[in-house]
Backbone of each chain as ProteinMPNN parsed JSONL, in Angstrom:
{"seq_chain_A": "XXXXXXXXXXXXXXXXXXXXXXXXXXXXXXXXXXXXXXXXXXXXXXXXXXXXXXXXXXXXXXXXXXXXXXXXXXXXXXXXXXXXXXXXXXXXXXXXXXXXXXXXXXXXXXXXXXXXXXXXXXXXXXXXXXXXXXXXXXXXXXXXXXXXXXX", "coords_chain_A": {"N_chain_A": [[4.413, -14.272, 20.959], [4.114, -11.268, 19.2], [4.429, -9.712, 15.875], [5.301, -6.93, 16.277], [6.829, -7.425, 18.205], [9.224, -8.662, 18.017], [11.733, -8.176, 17.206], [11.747, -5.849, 19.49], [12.831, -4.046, 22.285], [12.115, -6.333, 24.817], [12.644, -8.265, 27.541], [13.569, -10.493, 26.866], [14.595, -10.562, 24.624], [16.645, -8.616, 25.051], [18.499, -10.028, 26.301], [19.237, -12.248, 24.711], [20.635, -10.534, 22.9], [22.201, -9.498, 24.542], [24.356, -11.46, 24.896], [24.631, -12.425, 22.107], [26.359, -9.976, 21.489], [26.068, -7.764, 20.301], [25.724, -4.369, 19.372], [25.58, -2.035, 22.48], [22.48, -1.52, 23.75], [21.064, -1.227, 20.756], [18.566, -3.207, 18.773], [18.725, -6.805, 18.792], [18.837, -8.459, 16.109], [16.843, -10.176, 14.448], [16.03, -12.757, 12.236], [13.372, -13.588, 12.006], [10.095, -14.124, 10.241], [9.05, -11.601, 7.606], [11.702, -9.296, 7.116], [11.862, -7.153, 5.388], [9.535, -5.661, 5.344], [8.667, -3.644, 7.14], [10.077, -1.836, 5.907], [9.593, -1.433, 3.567], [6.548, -0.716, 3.614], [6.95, 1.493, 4.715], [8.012, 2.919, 2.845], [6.27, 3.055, 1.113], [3.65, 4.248, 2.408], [4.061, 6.95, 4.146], [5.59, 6.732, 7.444], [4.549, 4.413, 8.186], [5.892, 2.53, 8.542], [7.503, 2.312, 10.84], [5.273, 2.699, 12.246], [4.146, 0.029, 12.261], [6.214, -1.031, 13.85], [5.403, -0.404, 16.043], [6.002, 2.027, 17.128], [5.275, 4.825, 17.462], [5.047, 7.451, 18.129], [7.218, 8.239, 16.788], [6.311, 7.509, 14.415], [4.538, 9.313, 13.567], [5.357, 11.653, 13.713], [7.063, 11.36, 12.021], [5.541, 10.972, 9.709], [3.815, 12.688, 9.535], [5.778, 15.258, 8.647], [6.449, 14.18, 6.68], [4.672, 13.929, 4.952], [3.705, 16.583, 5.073], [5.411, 17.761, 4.062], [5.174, 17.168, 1.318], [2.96, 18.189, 0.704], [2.882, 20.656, 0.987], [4.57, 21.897, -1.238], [3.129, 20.63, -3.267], [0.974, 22.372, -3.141], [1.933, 24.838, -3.352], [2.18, 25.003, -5.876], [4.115, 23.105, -7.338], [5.603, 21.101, -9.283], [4.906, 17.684, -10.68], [6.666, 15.334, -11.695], [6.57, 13.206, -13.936], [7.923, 12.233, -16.612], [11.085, 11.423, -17.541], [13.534, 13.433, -19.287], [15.811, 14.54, -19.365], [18.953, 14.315, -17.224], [18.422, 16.208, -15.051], [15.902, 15.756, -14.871], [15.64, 13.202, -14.972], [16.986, 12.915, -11.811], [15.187, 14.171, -10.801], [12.266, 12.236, -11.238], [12.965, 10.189, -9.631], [13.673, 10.937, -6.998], [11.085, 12.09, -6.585], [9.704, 9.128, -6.615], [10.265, 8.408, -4.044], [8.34, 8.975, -2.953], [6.506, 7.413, -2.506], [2.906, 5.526, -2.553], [1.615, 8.049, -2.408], [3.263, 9.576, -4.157], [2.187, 8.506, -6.433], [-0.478, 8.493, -6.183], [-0.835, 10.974, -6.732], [0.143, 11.385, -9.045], [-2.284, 9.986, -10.113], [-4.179, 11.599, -10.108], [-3.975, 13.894, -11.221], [-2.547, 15.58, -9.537], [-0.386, 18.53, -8.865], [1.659, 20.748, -10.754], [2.085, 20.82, -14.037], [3.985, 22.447, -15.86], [6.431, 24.215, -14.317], [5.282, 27.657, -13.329], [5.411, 29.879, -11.758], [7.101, 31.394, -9.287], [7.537, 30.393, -7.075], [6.488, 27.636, -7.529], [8.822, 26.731, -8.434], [10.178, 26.24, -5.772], [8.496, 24.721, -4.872], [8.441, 22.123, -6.315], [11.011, 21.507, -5.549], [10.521, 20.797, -2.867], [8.306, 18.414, -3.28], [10.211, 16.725, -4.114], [12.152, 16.549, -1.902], [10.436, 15.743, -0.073], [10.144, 12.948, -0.741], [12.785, 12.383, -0.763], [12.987, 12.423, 2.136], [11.517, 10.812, 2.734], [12.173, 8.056, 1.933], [14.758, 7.897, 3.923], [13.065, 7.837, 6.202], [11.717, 5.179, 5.826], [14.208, 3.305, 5.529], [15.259, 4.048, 8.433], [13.318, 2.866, 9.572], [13.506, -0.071, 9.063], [16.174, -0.434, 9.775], [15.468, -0.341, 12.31], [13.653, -2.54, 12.601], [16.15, -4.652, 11.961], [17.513, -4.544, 14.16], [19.457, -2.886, 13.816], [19.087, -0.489, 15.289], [18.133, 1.484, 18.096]], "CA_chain_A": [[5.041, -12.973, 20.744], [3.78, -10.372, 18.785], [5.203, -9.274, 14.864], [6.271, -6.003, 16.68], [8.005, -7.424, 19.37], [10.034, -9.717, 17.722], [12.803, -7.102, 17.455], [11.381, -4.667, 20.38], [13.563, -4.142, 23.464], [11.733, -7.087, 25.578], [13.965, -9.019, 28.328], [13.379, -11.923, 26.095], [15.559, -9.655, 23.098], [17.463, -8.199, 25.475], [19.357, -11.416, 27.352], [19.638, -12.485, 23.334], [21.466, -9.479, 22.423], [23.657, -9.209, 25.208], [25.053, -12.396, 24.454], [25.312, -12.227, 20.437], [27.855, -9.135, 21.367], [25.549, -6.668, 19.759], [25.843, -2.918, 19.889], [24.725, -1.795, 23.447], [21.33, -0.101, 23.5], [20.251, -1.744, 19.86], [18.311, -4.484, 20.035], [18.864, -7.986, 17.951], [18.232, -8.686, 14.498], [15.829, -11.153, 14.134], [15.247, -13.125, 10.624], [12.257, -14.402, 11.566], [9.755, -13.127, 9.327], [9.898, -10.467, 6.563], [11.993, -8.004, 7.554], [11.658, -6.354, 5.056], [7.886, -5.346, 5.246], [8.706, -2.138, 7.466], [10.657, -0.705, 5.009], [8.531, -1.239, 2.284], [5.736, -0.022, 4.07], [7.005, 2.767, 5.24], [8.025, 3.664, 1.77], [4.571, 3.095, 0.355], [2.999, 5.25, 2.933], [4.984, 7.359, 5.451], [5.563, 6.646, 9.073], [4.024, 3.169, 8.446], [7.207, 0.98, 8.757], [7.228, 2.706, 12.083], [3.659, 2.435, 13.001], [4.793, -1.389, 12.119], [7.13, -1.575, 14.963], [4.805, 0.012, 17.473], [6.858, 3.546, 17.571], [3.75, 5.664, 17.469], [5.149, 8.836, 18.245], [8.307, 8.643, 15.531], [5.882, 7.147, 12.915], [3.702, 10.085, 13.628], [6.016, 13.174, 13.121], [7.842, 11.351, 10.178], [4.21, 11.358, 8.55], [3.574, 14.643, 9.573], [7.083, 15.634, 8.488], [6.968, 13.871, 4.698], [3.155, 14.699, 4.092], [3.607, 18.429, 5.538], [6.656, 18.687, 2.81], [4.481, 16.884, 0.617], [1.683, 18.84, -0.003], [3.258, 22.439, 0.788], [4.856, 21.383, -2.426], [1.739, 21.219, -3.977], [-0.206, 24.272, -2.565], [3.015, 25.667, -4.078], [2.194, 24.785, -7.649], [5.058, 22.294, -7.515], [5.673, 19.737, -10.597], [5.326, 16.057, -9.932], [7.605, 14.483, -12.754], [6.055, 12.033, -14.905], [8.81, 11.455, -17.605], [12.499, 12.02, -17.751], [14.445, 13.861, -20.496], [17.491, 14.959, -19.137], [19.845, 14.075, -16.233], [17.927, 16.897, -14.052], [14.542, 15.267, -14.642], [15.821, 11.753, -13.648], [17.354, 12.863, -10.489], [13.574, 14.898, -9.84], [11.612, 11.402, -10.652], [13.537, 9.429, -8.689], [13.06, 11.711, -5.232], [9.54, 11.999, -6.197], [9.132, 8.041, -6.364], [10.5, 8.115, -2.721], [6.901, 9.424, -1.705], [5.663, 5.881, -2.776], [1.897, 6.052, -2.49], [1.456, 10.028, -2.311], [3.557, 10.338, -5.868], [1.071, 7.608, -7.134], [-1.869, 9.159, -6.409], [-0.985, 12.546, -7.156], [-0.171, 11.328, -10.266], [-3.121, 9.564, -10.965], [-5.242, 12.898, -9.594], [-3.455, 15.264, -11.825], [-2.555, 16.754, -8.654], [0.82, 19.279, -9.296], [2.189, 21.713, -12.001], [3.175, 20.361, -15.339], [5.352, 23.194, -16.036], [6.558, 25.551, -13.335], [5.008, 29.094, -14.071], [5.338, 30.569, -10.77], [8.325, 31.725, -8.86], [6.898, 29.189, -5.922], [6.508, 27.008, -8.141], [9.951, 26.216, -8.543], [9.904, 25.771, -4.974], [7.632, 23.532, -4.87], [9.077, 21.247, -7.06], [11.728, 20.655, -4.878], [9.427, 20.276, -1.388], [8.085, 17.216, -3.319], [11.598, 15.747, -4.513], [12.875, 16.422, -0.904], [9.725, 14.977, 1.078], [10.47, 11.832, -1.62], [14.132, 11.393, -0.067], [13.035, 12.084, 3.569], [10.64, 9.57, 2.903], [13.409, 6.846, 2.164], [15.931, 8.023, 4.949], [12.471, 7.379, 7.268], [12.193, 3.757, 5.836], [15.315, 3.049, 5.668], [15.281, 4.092, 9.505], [12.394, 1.565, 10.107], [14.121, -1.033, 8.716], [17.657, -0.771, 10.771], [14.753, -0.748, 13.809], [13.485, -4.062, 12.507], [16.75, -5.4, 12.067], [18.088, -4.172, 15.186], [20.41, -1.991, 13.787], [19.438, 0.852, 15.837], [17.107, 1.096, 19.542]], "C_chain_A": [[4.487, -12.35, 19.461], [4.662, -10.493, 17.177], [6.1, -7.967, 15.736], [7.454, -6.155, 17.903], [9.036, -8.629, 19.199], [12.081, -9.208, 17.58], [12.726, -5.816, 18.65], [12.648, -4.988, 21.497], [12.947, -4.883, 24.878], [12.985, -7.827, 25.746], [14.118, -10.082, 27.548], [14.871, -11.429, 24.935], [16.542, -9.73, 23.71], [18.935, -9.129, 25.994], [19.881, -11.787, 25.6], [21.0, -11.747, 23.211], [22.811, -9.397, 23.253], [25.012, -10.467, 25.206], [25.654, -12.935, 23.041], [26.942, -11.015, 20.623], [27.205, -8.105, 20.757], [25.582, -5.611, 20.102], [25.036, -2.738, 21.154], [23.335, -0.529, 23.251], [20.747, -0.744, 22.169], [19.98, -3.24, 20.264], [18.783, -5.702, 19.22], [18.319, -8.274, 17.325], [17.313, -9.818, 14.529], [15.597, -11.588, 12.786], [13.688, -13.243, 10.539], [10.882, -13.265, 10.764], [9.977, -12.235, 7.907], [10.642, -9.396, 6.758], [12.248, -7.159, 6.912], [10.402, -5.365, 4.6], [8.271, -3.833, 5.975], [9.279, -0.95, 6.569], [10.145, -0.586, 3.648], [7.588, -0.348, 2.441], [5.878, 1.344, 4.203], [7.765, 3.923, 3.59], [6.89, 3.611, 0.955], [3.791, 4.266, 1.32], [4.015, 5.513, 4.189], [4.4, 7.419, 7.101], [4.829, 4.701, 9.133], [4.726, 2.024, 8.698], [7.38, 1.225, 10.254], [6.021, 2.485, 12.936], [3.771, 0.56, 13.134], [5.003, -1.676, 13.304], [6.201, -0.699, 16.459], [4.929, 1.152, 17.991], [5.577, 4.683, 16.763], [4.258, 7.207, 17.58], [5.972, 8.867, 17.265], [7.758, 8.14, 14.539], [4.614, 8.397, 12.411], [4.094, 11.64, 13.103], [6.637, 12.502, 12.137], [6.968, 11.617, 9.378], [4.164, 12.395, 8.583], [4.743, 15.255, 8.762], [6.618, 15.338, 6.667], [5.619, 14.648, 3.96], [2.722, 16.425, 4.539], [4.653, 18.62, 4.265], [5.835, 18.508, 1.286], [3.518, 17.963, -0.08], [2.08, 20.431, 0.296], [3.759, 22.1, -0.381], [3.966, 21.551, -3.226], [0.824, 21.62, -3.89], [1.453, 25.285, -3.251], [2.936, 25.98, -5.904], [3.724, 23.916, -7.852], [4.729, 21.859, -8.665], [5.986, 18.71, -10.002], [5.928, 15.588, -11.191], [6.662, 13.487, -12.905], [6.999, 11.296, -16.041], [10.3, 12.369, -17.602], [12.869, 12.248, -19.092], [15.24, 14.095, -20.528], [17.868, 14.484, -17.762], [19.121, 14.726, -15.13], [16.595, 16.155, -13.638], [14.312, 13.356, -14.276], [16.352, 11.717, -12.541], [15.939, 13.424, -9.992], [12.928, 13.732, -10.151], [12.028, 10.435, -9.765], [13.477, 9.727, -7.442], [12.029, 11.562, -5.874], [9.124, 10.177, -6.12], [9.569, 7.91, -5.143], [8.799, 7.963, -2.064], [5.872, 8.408, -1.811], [4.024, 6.278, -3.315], [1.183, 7.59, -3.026], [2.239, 10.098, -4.146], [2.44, 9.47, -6.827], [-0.202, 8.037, -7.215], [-1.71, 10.045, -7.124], [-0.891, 12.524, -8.468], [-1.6, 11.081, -10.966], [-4.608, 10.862, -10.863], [-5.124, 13.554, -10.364], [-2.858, 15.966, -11.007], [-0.857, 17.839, -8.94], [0.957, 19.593, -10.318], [2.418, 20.436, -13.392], [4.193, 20.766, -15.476], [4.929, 23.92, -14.977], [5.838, 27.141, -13.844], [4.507, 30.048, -13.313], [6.834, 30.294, -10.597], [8.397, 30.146, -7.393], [6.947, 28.239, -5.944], [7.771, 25.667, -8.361], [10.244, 25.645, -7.145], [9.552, 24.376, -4.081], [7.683, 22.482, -5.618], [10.5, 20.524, -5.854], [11.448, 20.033, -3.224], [9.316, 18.872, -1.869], [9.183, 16.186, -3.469], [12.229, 15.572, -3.134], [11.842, 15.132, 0.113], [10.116, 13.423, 0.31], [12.036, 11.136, -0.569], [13.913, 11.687, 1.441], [12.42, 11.019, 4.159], [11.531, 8.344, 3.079], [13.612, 6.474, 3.288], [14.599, 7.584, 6.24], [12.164, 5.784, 6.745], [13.199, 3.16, 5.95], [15.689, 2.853, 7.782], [14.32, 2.826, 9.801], [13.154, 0.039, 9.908], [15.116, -1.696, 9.357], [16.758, -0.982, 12.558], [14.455, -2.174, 13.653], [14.587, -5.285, 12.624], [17.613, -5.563, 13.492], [19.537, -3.357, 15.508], [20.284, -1.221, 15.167], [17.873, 0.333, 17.33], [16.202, 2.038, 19.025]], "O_chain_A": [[4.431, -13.163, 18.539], [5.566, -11.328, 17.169], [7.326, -7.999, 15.839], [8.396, -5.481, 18.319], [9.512, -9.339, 20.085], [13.15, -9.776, 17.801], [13.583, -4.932, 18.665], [13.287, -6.04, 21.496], [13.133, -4.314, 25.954], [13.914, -8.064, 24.974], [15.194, -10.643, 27.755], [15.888, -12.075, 24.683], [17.424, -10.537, 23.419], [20.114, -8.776, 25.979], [21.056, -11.508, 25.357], [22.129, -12.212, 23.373], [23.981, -9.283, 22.888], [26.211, -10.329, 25.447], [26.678, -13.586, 22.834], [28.07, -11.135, 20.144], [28.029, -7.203, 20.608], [25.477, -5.506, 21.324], [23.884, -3.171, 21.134], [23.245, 0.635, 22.86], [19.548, -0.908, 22.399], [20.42, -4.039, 21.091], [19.82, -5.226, 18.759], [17.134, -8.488, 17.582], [18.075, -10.503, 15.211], [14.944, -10.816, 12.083], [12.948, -13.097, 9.566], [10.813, -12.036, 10.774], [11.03, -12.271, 7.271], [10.054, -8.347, 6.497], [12.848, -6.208, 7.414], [10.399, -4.529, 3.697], [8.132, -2.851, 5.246], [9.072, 0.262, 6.514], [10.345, 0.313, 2.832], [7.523, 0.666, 1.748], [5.066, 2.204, 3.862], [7.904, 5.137, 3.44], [6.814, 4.391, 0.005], [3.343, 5.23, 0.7], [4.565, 4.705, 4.937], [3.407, 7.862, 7.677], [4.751, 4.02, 10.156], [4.343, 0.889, 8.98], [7.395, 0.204, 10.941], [5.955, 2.146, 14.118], [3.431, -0.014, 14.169], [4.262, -2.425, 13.941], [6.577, -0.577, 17.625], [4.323, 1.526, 18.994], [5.34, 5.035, 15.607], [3.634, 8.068, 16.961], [5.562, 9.713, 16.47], [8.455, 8.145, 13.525], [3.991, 8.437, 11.351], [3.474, 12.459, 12.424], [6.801, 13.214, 11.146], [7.187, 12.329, 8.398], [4.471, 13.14, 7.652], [4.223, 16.027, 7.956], [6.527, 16.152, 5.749], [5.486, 15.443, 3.03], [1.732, 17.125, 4.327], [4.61, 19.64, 3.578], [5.816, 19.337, 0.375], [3.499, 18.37, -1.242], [1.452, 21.322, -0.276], [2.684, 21.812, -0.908], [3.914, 22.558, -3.933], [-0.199, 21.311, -4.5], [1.519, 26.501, -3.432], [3.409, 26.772, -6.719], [4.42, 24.371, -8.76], [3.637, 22.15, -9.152], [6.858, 18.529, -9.152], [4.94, 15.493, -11.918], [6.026, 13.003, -11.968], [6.904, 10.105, -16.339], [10.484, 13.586, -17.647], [12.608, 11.444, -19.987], [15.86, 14.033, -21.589], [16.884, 14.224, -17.069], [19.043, 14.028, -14.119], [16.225, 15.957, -12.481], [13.472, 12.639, -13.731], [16.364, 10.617, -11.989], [15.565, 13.149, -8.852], [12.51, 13.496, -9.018], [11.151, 9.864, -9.116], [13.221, 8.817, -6.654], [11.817, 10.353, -5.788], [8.101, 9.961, -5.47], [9.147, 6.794, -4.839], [8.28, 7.259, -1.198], [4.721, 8.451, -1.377], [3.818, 7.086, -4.221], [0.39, 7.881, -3.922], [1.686, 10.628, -5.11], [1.982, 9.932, -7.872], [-0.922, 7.951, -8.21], [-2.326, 10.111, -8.188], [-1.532, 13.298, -9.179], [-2.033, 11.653, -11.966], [-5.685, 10.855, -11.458], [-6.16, 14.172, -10.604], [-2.485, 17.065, -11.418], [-0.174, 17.019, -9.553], [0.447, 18.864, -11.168], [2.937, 19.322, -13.321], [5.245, 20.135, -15.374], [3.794, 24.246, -14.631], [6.136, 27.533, -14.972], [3.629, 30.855, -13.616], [7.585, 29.531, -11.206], [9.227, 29.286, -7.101], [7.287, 27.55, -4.982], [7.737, 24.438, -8.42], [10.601, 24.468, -7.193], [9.985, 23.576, -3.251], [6.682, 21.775, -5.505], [10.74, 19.358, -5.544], [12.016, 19.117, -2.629], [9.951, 18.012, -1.259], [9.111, 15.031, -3.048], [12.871, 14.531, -2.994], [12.218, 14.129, 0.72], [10.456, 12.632, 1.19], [12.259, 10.071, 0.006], [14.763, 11.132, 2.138], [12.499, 10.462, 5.254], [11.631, 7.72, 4.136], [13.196, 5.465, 3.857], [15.045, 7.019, 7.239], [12.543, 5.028, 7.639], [13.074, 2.186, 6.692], [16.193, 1.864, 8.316], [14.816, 1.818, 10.304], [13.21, -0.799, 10.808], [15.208, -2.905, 9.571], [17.198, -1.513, 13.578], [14.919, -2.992, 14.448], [14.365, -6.407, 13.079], [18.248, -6.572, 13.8], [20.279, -3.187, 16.475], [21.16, -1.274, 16.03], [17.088, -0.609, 17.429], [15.151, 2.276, 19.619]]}, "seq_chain_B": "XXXXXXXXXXXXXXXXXXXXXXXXXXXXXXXXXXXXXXXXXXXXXXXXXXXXXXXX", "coords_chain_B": {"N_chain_B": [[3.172, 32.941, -0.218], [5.859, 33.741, 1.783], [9.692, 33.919, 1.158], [11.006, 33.544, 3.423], [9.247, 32.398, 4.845], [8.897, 29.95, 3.636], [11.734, 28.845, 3.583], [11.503, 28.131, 6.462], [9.401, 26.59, 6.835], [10.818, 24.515, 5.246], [13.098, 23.768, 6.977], [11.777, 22.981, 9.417], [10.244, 20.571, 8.969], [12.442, 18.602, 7.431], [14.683, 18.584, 10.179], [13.147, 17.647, 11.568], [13.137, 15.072, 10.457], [15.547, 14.41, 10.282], [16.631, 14.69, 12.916], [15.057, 12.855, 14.296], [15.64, 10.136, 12.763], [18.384, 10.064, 12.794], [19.458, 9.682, 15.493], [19.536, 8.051, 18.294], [18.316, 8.374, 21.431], [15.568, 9.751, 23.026], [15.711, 12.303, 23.925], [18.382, 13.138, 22.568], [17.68, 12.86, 19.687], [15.667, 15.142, 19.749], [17.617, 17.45, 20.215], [19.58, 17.379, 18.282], [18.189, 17.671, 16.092], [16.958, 20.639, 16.752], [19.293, 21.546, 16.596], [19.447, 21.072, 13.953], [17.878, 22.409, 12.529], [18.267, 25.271, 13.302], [20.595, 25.732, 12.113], [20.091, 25.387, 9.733], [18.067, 27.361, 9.24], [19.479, 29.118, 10.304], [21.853, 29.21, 8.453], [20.668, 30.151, 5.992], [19.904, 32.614, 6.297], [22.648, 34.047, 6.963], [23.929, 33.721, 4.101], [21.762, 35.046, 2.716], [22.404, 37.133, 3.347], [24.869, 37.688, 2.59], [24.54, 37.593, -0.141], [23.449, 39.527, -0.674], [25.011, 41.629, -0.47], [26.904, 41.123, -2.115], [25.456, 42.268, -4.575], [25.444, 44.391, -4.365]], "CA_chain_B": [[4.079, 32.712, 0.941], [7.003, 34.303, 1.67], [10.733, 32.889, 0.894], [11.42, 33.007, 4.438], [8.213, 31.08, 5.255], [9.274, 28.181, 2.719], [13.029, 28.356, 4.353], [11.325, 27.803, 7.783], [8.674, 25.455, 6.65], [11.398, 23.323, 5.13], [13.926, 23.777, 7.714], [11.036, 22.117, 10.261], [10.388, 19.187, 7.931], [13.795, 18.292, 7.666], [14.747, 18.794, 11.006], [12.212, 16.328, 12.452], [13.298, 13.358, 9.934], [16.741, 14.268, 10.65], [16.468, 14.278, 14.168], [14.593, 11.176, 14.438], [16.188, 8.871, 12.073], [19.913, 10.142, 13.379], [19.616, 9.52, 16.972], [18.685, 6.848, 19.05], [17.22, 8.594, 22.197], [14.667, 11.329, 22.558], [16.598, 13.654, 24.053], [19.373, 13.102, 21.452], [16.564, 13.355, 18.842], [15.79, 16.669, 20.216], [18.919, 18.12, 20.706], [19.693, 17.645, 16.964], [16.734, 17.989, 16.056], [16.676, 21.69, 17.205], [20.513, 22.168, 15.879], [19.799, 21.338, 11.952], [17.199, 23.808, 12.271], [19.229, 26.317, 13.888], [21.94, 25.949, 10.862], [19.126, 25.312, 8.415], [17.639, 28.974, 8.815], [20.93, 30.416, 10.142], [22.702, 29.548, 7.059], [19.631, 30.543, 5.273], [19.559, 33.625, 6.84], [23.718, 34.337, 6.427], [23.851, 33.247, 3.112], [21.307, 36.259, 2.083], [23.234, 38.895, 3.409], [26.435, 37.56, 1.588], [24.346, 37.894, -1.762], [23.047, 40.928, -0.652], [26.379, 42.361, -0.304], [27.736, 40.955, -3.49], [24.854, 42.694, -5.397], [25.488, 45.588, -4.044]], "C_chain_B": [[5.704, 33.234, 0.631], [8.627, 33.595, 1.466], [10.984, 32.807, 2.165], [10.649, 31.972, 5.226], [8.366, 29.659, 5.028], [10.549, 28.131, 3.481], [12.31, 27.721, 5.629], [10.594, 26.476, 7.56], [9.91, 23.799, 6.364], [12.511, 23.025, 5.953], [13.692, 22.74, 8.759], [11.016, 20.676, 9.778], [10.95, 18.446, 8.213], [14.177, 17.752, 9.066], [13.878, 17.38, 11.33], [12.938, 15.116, 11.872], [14.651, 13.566, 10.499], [17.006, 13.667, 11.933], [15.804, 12.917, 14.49], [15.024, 9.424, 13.852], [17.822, 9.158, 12.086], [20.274, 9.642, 14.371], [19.33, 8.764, 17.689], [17.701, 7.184, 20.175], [16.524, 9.589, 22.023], [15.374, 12.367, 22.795], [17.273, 13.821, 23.299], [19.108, 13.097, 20.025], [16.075, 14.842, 18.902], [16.277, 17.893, 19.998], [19.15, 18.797, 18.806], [18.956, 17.938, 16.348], [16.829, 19.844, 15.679], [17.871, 21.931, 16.65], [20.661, 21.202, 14.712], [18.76, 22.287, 11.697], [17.563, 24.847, 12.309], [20.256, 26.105, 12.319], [20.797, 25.748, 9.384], [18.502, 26.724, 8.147], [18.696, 29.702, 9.175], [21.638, 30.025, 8.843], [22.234, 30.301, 5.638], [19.695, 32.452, 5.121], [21.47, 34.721, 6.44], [24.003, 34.454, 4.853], [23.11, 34.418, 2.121], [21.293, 37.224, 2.424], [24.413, 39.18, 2.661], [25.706, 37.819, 0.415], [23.743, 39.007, -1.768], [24.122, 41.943, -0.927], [26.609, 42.421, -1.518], [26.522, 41.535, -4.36], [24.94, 44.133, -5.088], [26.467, 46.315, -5.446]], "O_chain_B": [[6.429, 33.136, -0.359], [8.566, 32.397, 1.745], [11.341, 31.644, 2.353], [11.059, 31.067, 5.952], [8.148, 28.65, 5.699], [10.518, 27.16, 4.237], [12.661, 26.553, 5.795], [11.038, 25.412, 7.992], [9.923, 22.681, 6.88], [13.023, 21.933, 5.705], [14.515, 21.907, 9.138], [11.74, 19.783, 10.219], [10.614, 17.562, 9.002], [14.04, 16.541, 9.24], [14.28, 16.221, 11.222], [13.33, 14.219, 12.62], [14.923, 12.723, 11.354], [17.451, 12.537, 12.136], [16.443, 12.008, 15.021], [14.853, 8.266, 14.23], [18.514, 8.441, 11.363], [21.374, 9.089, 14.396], [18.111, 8.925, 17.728], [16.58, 6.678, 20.212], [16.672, 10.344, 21.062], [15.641, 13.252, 21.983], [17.085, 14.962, 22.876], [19.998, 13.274, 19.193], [16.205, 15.581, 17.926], [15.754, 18.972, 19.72], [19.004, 19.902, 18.284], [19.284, 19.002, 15.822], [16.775, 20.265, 14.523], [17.669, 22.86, 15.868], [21.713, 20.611, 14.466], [18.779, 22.95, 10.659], [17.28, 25.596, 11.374], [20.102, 27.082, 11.587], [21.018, 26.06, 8.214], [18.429, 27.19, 7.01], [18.98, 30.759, 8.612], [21.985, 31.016, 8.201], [22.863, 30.779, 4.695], [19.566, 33.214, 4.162], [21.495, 35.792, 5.833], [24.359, 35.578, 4.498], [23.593, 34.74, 1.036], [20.55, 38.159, 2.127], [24.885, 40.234, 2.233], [26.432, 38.485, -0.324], [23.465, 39.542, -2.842], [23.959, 42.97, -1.586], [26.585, 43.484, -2.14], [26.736, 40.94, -5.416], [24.345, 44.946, -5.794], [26.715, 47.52, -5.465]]}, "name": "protein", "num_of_chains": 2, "seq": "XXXXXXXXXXXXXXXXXXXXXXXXXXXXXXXXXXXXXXXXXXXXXXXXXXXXXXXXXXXXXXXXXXXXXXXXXXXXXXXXXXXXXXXXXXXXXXXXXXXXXXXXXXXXXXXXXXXXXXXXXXXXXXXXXXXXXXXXXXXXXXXXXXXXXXXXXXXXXXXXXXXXXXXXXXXXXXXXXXXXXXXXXXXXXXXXXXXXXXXXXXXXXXX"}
């Protein structure tokens, strides 16, 4: 058996599951392994905790989805946070470390505003802090797939 | 780009993760999907007639 099909909806899972008592329709948790590699992954680069589990089409629009918010963000003249000083600027690096990878580079590129000094700008500051927590909420999703939270 | 462009742009965005990491099937991915968008630019869209008003 496969890494991805160790939690997939195979009759093998399925006969499991229906006998643990598990939610109908999700499939059964599985230890074996790391299970927490999808959700890492998929917070290091988006859609990849998904691409993990074999779900090709929902690891495909979440990417599209985080790295479309992503980078309108910065074609916006967004700011990528680098250091906190106040309460506002540790709730903005904290969404931007959602975007794992992508805030890592961009940092190390220069890529985004320092200071805002567009109207857009401002904008675009929060595109990147948002694609940051949609990024999560899509690992986070990979994760409850691995464990068999969810089908 | 226009502010309604960025509302829409991020409305889509959204919308997709929402829809996909809410729902279990496609259709039910979809569905919602298509109604947080719908309240993501309609509230968008309400929202700057009420401050239109009040500046009046």
């Amino acid at each position: 058996m496969r890494y991805s099909q160790k939690s997939m909806a195979t009759e093998e899972n399925k006969n499991n599951g229906a006998s643990s008592g598990a939610k109908p329709g999700a499939q059964p948790a599985t230890q074996e392994g790391f299970v927490f590699l999808p959700l890492i992954a998929g917070w290091l680069v988006p859609g990849a905790g998904h691409f993990l589990l074999r779900k090709w089409g929902r690891g495909s629009l979440l990417a599209a989805s985080v790295l479309g918010m992503f980078v309108t963000g910065l074609l916006m003249q967004g700011k990528v946070y680098s250091s906190a000083h106040d309460i506002l600027d540790i709730l903005g690096l904290i969404g931007d470390l959602g975007n794992g990878l992508l805030f890592i580079v961009s940092r190390l590129a220069n890529l985004g505003a320092d200071q805002v000094q567009v109207t857009t700008g401002d904008w675009g500051t929060r595109f990147i802090v948002v694609a940051g927590l949609l990024n999560v909420i899509s690992a986070v999703d990979a994760h409850n797939l691995r464990t068999g939270r969810k089908s | 780009m226009t502010h309604f462009t960025a509302v829409v742009l991020f409305a889509l965005f959204a919308s997709t993760v929402f829809g996909i990491t809410q729902r279990e099937t496609p259709r039910q991915m979809i569905r919602y999907g298509i109604y947080c968008f719908v309240l993501f630019v309609g509230s968008a869209i309400l929202l700057s007639w009420v401050m239109y008003f009040i500046a009046r």
